[in-house]
Each structure stands twice: as structure tokens, then as C-alpha cells.
C-alpha positions in Angstrom: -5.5 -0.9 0.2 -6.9 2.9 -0.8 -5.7 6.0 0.0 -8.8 6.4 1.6 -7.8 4.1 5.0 -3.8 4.8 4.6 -1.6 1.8 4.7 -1.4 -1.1 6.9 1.0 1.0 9.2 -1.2 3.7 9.2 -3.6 1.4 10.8 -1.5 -0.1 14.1 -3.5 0.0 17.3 -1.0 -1.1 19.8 2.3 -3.2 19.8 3.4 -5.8 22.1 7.1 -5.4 22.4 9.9 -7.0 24.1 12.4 -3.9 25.4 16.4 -5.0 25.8 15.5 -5.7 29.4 13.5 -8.1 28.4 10.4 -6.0 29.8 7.1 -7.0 27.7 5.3 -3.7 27.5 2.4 -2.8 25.1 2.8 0.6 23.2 -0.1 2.1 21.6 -1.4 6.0 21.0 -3.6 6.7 24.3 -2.8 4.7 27.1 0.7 3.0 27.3 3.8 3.8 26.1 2.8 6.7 23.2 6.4 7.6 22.7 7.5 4.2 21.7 4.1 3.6 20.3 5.3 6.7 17.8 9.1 5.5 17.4 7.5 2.2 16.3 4.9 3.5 13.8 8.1 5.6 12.2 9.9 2.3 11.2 12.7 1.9 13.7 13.0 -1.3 15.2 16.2 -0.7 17.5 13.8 0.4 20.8 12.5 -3.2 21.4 11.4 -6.8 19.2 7.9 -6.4 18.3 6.2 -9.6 19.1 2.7 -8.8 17.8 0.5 -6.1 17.1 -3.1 -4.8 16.2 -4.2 -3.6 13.0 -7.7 -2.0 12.8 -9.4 -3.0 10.0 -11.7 -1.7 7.5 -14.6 -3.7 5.9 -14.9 -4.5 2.4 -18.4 -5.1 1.0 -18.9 -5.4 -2.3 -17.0 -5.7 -5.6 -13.1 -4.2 -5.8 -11.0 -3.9 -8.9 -7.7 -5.1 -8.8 -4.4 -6.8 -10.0 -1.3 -6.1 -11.5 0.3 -4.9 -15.0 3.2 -6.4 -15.7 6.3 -3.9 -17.5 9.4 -5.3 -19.0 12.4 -3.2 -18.3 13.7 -3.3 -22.0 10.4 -1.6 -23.1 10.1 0.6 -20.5 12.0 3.9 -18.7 11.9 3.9 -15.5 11.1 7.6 -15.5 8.0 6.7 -17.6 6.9 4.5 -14.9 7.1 7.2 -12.3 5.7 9.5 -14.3 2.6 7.4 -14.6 2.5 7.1 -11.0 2.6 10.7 -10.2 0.1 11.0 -12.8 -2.2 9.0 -11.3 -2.0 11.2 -7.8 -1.9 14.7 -9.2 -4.8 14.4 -12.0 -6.8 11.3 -9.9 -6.7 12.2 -6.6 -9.5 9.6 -5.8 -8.9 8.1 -2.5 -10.7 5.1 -3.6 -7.8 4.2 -6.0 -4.5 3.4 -5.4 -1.0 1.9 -7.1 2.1 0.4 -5.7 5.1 0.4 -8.6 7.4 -2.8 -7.3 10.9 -3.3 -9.5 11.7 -6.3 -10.5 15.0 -7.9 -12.5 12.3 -8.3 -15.4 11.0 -5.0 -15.0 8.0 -3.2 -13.4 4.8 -4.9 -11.6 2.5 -1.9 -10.8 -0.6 -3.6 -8.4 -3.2 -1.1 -9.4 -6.5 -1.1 -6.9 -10.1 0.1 -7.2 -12.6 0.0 -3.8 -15.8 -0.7 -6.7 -16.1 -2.7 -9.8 -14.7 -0.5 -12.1 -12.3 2.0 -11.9 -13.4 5.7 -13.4 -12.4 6.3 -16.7 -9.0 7.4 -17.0 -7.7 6.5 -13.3 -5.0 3.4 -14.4 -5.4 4.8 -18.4 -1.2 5.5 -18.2 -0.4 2.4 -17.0 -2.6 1.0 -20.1 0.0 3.2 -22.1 3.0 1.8 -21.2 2.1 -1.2 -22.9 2.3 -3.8 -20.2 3.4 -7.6 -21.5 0.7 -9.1 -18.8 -2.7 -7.1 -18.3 -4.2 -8.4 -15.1 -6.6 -6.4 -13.4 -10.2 -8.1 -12.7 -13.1 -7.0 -10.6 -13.4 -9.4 -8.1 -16.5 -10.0 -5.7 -15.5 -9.8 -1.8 
């Protein structure tokens, strides 16, 4: 969930795909198919149905900090929020942190992440600031 592995996209090993033919072809970065492989990995989905795919996967040992604050839009700018975000990137660049801002009708959830039991001082310290209604981050043992 860190910077430091990219997202779950970032991760895709191969896709098994159904073309409009009806072909089944696998699509993956080396060996078969790299063009679709990349037209896959860039989102589109009108060169074939993907039927499954392969993820490679990172372990996690350890303790991870994690949850979610929770922002209700009538306390809250939504330029404050992305400030805070952009924040976090520019003056934290730590690859083991991360946050995803999701709107909601009620507001903002921002799911903060740490890879280790406690964040560094400072890292998530705006979202703190924007005075979130639910506080829910935990370190959690995996």
C-alpha cells in the first residue's frame, strides 16, 4: 500500500484476456503479447475482457500503521484537503507512507498508511489538523 511497491496496478504480472474473437491470449511484459500487456496496465479495457490476472506481491512482516480519518464536508474545504495531501508528498516524501483522499456525500475519508508501528513525526500531522470527526488509525500486527 506504500509508495515504495506502487499500486496494485503497478504490480500486474500477466493478464489472461478474452480478445473480440473470442481468442484467450495471455498478455504480460516479456514473453506474450507486451503491447496489449501495456494497453491493459494504462486502464483501457476496449482491447479484450480480462478474465484474470497476476499480481506480484510484496511481503509484510511486522507491525503497519494504518486506518482512516474521517472529514465532514461542512467543516472542511476541499482545497484544505488537497492541500494536506500535497503536503504530505512534497515535505514527506517517505516511500513507506502513503494516503488515498476518497469523497464521500458526508465528506472526506483519507485511509492514511504506515509500513512500521508508527509513523514519523509529522508524516499524517495535517490530516490531525483538519480536525477529523472519527480518528482511526491503529498499529496493527501482520
Amino acid at each position: 500500500m506504500s509508495a515504495e511497491h506502487g499500486w496494485a496496478a503497478n504490480n500486474v504480472a500477466n493478464y489472461e484476456t478474452v480478445l473480440a474473437d473470442g481468442a484467450v491470449v495471455n498478455a504480460n511484459e516479456e514473453e506474450e503479447n507486451p503491447d496489449l500487456f501495456m494497453a491493459l496496465k494504462g486502464g483501457a479495457y476496449s482491447f479484450g475482457a480480462v478474465t484474470k490476472f497476476t499480481v506480484n506481491a510484496d511481503d509484510q512482516e511486522g507491525l503497519i500503521w494504518g486506518g482512516r480519518y474521517i472529514l465532514e464536508a461542512r467543516r472542511i474545504q476541499n482545497s484544505r484537503v488537497a492541500h494536506g495531501c500535497r503536503k504530505l508528498t512534497t515535505e514527506h516524501p517517505d516511500e513507506e507512507a502513503a494516503i488515498i483522499p476518497v469523497p464521500s456525500a458526508e465528506g472526506w475519508v483519507l485511509n492514511v498508511y504506515y509500513r512500521g508501528a508508527r509513523p514519523p513525526a509529522g508524516v499524517f500531522e495535517r490530516s490531525t489538523e483538519l480536525g477529523p470527526k472519527e480518528n482511526l488509525p491503529n498499529t496493527w500486527q501482520f
